[in-house]
PAVO-516033 format. One record per residue (C-alpha): residue number from 0; residue in one letter; x negated, y negated, z. Coordinates in pm, 1 decimal. Example, Ala and Ser with C-alpha at 12.3 -4.5 7.8 and 13.67 -1.06 7.14 Angstrom:
BEGIN
{0 "A" {-1230.0 450.0 780.0}};
{1 "S" {-1367.0 106.0 714.0}};
# end
This chain:
BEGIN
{0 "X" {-10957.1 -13597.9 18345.7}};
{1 "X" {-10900.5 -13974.0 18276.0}};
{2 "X" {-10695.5 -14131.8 18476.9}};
{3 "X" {-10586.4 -14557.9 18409.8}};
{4 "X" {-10602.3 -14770.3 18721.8}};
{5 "X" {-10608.7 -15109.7 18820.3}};
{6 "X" {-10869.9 -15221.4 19044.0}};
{7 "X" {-10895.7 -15478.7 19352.2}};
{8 "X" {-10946.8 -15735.5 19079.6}};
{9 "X" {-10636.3 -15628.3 18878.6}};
{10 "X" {-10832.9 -15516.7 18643.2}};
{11 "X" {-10730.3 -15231.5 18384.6}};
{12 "X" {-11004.2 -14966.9 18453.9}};
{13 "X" {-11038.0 -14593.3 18240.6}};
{14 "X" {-11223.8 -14397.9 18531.3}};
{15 "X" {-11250.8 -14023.5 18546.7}};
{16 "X" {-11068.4 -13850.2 18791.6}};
{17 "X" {-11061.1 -13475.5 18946.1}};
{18 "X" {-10797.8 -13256.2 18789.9}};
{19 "X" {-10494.2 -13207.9 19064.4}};
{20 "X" {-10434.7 -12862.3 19162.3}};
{21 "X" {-10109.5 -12673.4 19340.3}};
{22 "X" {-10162.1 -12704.5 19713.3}};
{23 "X" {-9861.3 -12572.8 19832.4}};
{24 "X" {-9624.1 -12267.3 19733.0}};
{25 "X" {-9356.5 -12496.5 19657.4}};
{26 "X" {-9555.5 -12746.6 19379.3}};
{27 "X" {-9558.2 -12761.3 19017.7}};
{28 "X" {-9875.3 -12874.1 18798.5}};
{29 "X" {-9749.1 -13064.6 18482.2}};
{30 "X" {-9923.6 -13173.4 18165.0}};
{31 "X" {-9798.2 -13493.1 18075.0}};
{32 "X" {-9720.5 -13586.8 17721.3}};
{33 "X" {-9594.0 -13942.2 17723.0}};
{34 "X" {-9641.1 -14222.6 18003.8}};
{35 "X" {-9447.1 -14543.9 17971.2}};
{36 "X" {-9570.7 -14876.9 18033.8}};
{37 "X" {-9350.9 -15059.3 18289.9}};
{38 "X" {-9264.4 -15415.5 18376.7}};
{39 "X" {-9330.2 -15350.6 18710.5}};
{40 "X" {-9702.7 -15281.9 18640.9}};
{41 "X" {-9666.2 -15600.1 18425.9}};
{42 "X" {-9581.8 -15785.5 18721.3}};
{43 "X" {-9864.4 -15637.6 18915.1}};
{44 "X" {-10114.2 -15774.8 18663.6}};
{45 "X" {-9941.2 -16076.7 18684.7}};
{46 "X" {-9997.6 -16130.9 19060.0}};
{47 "X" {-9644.9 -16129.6 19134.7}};
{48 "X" {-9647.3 -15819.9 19296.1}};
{49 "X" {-9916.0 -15624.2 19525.3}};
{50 "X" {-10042.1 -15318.0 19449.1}};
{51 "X" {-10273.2 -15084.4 19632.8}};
{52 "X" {-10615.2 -15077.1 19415.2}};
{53 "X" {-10750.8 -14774.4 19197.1}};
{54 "X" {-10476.3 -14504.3 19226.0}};
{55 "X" {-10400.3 -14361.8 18892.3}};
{56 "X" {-10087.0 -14599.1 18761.1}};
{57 "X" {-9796.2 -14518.0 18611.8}};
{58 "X" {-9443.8 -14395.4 18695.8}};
{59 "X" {-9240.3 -14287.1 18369.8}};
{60 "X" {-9286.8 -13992.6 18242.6}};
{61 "X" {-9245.6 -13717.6 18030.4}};
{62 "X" {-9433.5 -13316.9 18030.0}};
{63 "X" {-9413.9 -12994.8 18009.5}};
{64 "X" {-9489.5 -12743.3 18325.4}};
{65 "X" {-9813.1 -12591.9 18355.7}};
{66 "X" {-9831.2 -12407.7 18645.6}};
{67 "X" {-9593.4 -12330.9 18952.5}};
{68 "X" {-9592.1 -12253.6 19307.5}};
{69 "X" {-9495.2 -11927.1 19422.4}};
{70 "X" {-9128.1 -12070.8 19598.2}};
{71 "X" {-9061.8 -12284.7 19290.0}};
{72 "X" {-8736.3 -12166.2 19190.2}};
{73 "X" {-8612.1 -12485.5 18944.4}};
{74 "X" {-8849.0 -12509.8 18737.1}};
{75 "X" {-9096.1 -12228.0 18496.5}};
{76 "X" {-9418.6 -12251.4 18291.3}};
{77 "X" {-9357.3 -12429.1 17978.8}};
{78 "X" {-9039.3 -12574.3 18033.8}};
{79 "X" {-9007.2 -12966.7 17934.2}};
{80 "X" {-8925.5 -13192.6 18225.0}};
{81 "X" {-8933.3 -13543.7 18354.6}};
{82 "X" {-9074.4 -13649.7 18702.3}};
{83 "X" {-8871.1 -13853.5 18955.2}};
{84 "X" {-9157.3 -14102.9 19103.1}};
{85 "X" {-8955.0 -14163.8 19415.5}};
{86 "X" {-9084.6 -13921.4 19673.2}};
{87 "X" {-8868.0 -13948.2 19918.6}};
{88 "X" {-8956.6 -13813.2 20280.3}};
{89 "X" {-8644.9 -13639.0 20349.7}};
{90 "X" {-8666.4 -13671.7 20719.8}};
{91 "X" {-8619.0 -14012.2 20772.4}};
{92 "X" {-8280.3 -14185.0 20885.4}};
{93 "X" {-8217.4 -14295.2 20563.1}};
{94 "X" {-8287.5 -13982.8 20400.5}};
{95 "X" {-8103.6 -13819.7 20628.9}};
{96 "X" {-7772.2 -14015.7 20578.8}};
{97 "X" {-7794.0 -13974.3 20154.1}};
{98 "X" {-7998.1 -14297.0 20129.9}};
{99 "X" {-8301.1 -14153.3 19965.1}};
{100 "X" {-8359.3 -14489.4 19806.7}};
{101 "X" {-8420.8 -14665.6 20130.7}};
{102 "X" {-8699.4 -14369.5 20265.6}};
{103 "X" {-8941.5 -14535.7 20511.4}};
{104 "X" {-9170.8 -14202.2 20528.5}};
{105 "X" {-9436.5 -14182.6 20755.7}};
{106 "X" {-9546.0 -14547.5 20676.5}};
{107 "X" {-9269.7 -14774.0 20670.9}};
{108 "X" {-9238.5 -14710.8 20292.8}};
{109 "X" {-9122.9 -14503.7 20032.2}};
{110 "X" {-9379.4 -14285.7 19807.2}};
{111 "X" {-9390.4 -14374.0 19455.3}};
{112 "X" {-9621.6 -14223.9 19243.5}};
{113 "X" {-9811.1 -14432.6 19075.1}};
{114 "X" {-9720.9 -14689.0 19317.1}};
{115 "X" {-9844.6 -14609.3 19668.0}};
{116 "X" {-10023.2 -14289.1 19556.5}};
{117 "X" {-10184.0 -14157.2 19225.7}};
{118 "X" {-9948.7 -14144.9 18917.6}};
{119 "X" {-9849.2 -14059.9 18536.5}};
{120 "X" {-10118.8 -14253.2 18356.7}};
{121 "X" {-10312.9 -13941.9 18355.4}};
{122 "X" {-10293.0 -13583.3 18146.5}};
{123 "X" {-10178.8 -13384.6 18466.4}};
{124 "X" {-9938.1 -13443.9 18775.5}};
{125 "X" {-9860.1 -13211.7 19073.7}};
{126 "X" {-9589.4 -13279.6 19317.3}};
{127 "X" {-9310.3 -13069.6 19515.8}};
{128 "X" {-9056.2 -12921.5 19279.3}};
{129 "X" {-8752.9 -13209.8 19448.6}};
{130 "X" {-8896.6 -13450.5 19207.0}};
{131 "X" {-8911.0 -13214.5 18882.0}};
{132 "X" {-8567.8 -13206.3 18680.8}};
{133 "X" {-8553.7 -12975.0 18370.5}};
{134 "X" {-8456.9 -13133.6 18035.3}};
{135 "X" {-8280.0 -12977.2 17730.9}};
{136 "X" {-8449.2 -12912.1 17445.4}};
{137 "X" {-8264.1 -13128.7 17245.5}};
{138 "X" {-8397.3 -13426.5 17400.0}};
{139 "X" {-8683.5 -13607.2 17262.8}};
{140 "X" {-9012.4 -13688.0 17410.8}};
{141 "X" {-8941.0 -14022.1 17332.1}};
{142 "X" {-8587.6 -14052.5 17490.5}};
{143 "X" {-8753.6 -13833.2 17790.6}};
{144 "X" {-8956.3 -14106.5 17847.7}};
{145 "X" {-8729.7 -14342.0 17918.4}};
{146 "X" {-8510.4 -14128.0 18168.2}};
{147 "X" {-8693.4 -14307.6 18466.7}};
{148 "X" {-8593.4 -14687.0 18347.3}};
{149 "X" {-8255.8 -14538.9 18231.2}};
{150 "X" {-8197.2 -14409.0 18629.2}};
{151 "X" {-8245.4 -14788.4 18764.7}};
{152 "X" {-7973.6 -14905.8 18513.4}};
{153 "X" {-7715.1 -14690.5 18567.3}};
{154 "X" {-7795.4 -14775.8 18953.8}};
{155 "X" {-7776.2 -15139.0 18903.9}};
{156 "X" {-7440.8 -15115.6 18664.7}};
{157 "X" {-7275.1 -14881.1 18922.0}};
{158 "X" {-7364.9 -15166.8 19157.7}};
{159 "X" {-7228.5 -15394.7 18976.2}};
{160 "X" {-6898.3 -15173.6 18899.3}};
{161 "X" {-6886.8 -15315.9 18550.2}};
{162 "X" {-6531.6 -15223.7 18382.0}};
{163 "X" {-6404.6 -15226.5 18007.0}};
{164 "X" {-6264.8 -15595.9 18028.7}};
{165 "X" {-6556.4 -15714.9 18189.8}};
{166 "X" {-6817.2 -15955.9 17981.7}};
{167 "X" {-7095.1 -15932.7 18013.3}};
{168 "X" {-7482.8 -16133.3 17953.2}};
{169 "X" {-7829.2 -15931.8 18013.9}};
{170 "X" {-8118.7 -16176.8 18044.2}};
{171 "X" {-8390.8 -16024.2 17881.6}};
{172 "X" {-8434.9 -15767.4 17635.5}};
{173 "X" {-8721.0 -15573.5 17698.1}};
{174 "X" {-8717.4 -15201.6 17766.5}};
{175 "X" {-8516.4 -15215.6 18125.0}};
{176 "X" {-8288.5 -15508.0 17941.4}};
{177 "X" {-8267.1 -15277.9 17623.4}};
{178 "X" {-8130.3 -15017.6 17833.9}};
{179 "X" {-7877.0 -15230.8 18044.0}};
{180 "X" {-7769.7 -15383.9 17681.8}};
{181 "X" {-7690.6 -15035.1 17513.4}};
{182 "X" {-7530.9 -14856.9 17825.8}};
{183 "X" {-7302.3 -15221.7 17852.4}};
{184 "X" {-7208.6 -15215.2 17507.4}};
{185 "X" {-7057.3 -14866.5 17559.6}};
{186 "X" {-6854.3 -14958.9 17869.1}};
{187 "X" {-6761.7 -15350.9 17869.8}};
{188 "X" {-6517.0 -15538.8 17615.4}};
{189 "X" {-6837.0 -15797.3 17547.9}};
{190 "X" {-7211.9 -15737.7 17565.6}};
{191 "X" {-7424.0 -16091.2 17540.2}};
{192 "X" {-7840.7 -16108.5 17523.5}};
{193 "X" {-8104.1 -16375.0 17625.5}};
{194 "X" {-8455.2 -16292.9 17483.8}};
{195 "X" {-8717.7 -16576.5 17355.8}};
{196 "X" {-8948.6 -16295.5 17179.2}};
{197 "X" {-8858.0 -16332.2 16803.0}};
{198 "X" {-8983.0 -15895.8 16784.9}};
{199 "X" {-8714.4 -15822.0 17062.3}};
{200 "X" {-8452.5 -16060.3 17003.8}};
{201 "X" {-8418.9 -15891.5 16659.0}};
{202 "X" {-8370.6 -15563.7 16848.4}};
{203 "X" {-8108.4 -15688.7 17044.1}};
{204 "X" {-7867.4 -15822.2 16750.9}};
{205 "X" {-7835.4 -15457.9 16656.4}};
{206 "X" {-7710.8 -15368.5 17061.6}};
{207 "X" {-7501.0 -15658.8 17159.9}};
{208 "X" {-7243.6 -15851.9 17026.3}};
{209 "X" {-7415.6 -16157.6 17013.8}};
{210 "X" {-7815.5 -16268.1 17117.8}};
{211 "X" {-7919.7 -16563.9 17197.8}};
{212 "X" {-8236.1 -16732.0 17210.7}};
{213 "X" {-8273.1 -16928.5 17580.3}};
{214 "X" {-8133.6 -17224.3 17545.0}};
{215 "X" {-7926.8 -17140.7 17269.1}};
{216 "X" {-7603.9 -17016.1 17468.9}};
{217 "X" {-7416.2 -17373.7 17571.7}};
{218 "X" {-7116.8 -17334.2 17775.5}};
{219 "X" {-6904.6 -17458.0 17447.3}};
{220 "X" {-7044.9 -17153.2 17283.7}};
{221 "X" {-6944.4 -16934.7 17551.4}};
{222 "X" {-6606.1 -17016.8 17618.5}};
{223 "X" {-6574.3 -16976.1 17221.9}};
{224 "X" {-6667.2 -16638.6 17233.0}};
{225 "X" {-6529.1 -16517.7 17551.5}};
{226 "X" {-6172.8 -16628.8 17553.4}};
{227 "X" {-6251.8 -16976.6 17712.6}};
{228 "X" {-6440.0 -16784.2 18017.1}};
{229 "X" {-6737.2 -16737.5 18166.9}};
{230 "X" {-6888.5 -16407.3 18213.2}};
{231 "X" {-6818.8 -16158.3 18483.5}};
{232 "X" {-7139.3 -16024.4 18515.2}};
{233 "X" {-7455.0 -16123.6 18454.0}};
{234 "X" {-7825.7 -15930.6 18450.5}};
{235 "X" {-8106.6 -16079.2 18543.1}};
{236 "X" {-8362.1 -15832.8 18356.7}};
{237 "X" {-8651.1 -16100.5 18407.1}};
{238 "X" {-8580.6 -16182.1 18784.5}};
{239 "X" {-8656.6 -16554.8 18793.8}};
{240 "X" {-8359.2 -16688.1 18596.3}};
{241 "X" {-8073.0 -16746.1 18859.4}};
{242 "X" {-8007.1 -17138.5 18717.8}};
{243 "X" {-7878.3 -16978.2 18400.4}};
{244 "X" {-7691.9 -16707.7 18648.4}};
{245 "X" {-7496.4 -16974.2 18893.3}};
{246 "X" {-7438.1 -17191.7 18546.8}};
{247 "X" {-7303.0 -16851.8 18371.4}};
{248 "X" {-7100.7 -16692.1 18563.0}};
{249 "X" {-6676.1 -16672.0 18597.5}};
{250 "X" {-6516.0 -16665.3 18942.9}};
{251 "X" {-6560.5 -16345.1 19111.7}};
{252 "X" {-6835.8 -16246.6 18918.9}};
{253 "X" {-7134.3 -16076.2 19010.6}};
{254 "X" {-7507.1 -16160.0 18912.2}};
{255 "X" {-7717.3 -15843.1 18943.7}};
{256 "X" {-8100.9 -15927.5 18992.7}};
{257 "X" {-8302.8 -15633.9 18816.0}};
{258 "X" {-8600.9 -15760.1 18713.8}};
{259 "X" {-8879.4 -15784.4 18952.9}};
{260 "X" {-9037.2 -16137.4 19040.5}};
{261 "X" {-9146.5 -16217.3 19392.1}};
{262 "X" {-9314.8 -16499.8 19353.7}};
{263 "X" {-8971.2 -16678.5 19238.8}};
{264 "X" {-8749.3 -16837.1 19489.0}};
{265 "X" {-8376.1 -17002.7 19427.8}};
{266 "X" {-8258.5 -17245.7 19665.6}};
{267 "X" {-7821.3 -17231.6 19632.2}};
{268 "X" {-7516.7 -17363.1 19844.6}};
{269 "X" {-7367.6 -17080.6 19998.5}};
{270 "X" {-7037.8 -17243.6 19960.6}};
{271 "X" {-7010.2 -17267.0 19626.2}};
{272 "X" {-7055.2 -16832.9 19628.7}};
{273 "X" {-6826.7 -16837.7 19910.0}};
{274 "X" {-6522.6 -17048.7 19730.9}};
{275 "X" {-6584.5 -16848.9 19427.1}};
{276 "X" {-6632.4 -16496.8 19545.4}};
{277 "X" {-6919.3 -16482.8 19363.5}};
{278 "X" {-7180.1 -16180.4 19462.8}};
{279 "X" {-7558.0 -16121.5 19418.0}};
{280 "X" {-7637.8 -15798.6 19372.1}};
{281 "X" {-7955.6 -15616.2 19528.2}};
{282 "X" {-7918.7 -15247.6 19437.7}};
{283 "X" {-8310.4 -15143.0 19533.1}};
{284 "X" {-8392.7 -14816.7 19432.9}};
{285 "X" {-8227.3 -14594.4 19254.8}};
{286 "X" {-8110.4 -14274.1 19466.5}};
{287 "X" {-8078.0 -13921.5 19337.2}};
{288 "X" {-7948.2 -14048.6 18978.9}};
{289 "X" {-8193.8 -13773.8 18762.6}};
{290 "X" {-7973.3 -13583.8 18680.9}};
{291 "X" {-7723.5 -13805.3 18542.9}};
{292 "X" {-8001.9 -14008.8 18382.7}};
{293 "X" {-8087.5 -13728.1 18210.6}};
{294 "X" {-7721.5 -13614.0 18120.8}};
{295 "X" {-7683.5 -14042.5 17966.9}};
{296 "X" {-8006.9 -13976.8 17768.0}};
{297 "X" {-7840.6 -13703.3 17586.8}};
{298 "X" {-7533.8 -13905.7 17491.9}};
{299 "X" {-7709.9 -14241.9 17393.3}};
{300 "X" {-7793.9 -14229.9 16977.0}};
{301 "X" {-8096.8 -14365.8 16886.6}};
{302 "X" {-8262.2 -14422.1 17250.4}};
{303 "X" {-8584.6 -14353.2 17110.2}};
{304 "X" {-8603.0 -14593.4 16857.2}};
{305 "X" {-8687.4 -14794.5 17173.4}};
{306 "X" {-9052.1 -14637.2 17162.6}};
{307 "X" {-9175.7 -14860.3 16912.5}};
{308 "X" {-9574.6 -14795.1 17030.1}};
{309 "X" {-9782.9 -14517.6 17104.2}};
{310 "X" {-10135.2 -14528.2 17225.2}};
{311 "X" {-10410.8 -14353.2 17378.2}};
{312 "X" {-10483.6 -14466.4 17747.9}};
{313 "X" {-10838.5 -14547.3 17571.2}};
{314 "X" {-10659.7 -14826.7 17436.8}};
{315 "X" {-10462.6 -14944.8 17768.8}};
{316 "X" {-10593.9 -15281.7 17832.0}};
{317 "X" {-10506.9 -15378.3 17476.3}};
{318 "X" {-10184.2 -15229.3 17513.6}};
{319 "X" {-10108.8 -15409.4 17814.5}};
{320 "X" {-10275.6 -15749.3 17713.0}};
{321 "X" {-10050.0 -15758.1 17445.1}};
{322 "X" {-9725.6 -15707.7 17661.9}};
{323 "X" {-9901.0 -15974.4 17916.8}};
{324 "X" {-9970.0 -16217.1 17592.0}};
{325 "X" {-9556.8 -16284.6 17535.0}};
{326 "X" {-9665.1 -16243.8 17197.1}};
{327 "X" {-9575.0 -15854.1 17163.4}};
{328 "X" {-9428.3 -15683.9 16870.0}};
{329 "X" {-9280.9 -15399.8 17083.8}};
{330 "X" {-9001.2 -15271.7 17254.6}};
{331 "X" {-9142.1 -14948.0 17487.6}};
{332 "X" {-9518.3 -14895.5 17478.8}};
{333 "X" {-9607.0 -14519.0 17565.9}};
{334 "X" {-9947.4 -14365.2 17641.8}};
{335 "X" {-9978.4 -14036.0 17496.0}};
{336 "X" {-10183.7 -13765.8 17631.6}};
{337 "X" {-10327.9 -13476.1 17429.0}};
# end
C-alpha cells in the first residue's frame, strides 16, 4: 500500500509500504476513507517542531472496520469508526491516576500514531480496539474526520471553563480555530476572530460575531463591541501571538495557547498576571474525550462544510505546499483513500 511520509529532510515522500496485519486477538484492521491534514504536520514541515523521519504521517481519521481480533468486543466488520491517535500505555503513573494525556510509556513519551509510530496517511490502520470508537451512521465522513481536532477543543474550552457571559477572541481561523469559533459561538454571549487569509476570514464572518483582519481589532473597537471590556478569554489557535493576548485580555481572564509553535518565545512580567489574575492556559493532550467528541459532532450543523478539499495522497505535496504557501483557498484538506 502507499503510505505518505516525511523524510530526514522534511521532505513529503509517497513510498510503498507493507499492508499491516492483526497481531494480537484484541486488534482491529481498518480501511481508512478520509485522512485530514493537520497543523501540527504543518509545523513539522515548518521546522518548528521535530518529528521522527519516514513513519507513515497522519493522525485524523476516518474508516470503516475490516477485520477484528478474536477478543474485540466494541467494535464489528463493517462498522464506521474513527481512531483515537493517542495510544496511551495504560500502565504508567499517569495512566494509572486518569491522566491518559500525560502517558510516558515505555519511552518517556506518549504513542501517537502518526507521530512517534506509523499513521493514517495510508489505506489501512491496525491498533488495539481502546483507540477504536464506533460512530452513528448519521454522521458524515466528512464531520468524522474532524472528530480528532474537535476532541482537542473541547479539551482546551473545558480548560478554559468558558461560560455564557464570557467574550470571547480565537486567533486564527483555520480548521482547529474553525472548530474553537463554532463550539464558542454556541456557549459564550460573544465570539470574536483574527485571520489574515482573505479564503478563511470569509469563513469566519459566517461563525462569529465579528472577524477581524490582524491589525484591524483596536482597543476602541473592542470596548465598542464588548460593553467597554476586554475579553475574558482569548485563543491562541496560531501559538505565537501572546502580544495581541496580554494587550486583549480583561482582568481575570484566561489566554489559552492551542496552536503549536515551539520555536516562539514571550518574555512577560509576572506581576502584571499576578495583579490581574490573569491565567495561561496549557491543557496538553486531550484525555479520553472520543466519545464526547463524537457525541458534539452529531449536534454541530454544517461541520462538514469545513472539508472544503479532497485529494488523493498522490497529490500530497501539492496539497500541503499550498497550506505551507499562506496563500490557501481552504478550510480542512482531506486525503481520500479508495
Amino acid at each position: 500500500m502507499k503510505g505518505l511520509v516525511f523524510d530526514k529532510n522534511r521532505e513529503i515522500i509517497v513510498k510503498d509500504r507493507n499492508e499491516p496485519q492483526i497481531c494480537s486477538e484484541c486488534e482491529v484492521k481498518i480501511e481508512i476513507k478520509y485522512s485530514g491534514i493537520c497543523g501540527t504536520d504543518l509545523q513539522v514541515l515548518k521546522g518548528n517542531l521535530n518529528c521522527i523521519p519516514d513513519i507513515i504521517r497522519g493522525h485524523e481519521a476516518v474508516g470503516v472496520v475490516k477485520e477484528v481480533g478474536s477478543k474485540v468486543k466494541t467494535v464489528k466488520v463493517n462498522d464506521r469508526v474513527v481512531i483515537d491517535p493517542n495510544q496511551y500505555c495504560g500502565k504508567c503513573f499517569y495512566c494509572r491516576n486518569g491522566e491518559s494525556n500525560f502517558c510516558i510509556g515505555d519511552d518517556g513519551r506518549l504513542a501517537v500514531a502518526g507521530m512517534t509510530k506509523d499513521g493514517l496517511f495510508a489505506k489501512y490502520f491496525v491498533c488495539d480496539e481502546t483507540f477504536v470508537y464506533k460512530i452513528p451512521d448519521d454522521l458524515s465522513y466528512e464531520a468524522a474526520v474532524l472528530v480528532e481536532p474537535l476532541a482537542c477543543v473541547l479539551h482546551n474550552i473545558k480548560a478554559a471553563n468558558i461560560q455564557p457571559e464570557d467574550a470571547v477572541l480565537i486567533i486564527g481561523a483555520g480548521p482547529m480555530g474553525a472548530l474553537s469559533q463554532i463550539v464558542c459561538e454556541k456557549i459564550a454571549r460573544l465570539t470574536v476572530s483574527i485571520e489574515k487569509n482573505d479564503f478563511r476570514k470569509k469563513l469566519s464572518e459566517e461563525i462569529v460575531h465579528y472577524a477581524y483582519y490582524p491589525g484591524e481589532l483596536t482597543e476602541e473597537k473592542l470596548r465598542k463591541i464588548n460593553m467597554n471590556r476586554k475579553f475574558d478569554v482569548i485563543i491562541d489557535a496560531v501559538g505565537n501571538q501572546m502580544n495581541i493576548c496580554e494587550a486583549m485580555i480583561e482582568r481575570g481572564g484566561r489566554i489559552v495557547i492551542l496552536g503549536i509553535d515551539s520555536t516562539y518565545n514571550f518574555k512577560f512580567n509576572p506581576a502584571n498576571y499576578q495583579d490581574k489574575a490573569i491565567k495561561i492556559i496549557g491543557a496538553g493532550e486531550y484525555n479520553l474525550l472520543f466519545p464526547k467528541a463524537i457525541k458534539c459532532a452529531t449536534m454541530l450543523d454544517g461541520l462538514e462544510k469545513l472539508v472544503t478539499k479532497i485529494c488523493p495522497i498522490d497529490e500530497g505535496k501539492e496539497a500541503f505546499d499550498e497550506l505551507l504557501s499562506g496563500e490557501m483557498e481552504t478550510m480542512k484538506t482531506v486525503f481520500k483513500f479508495e
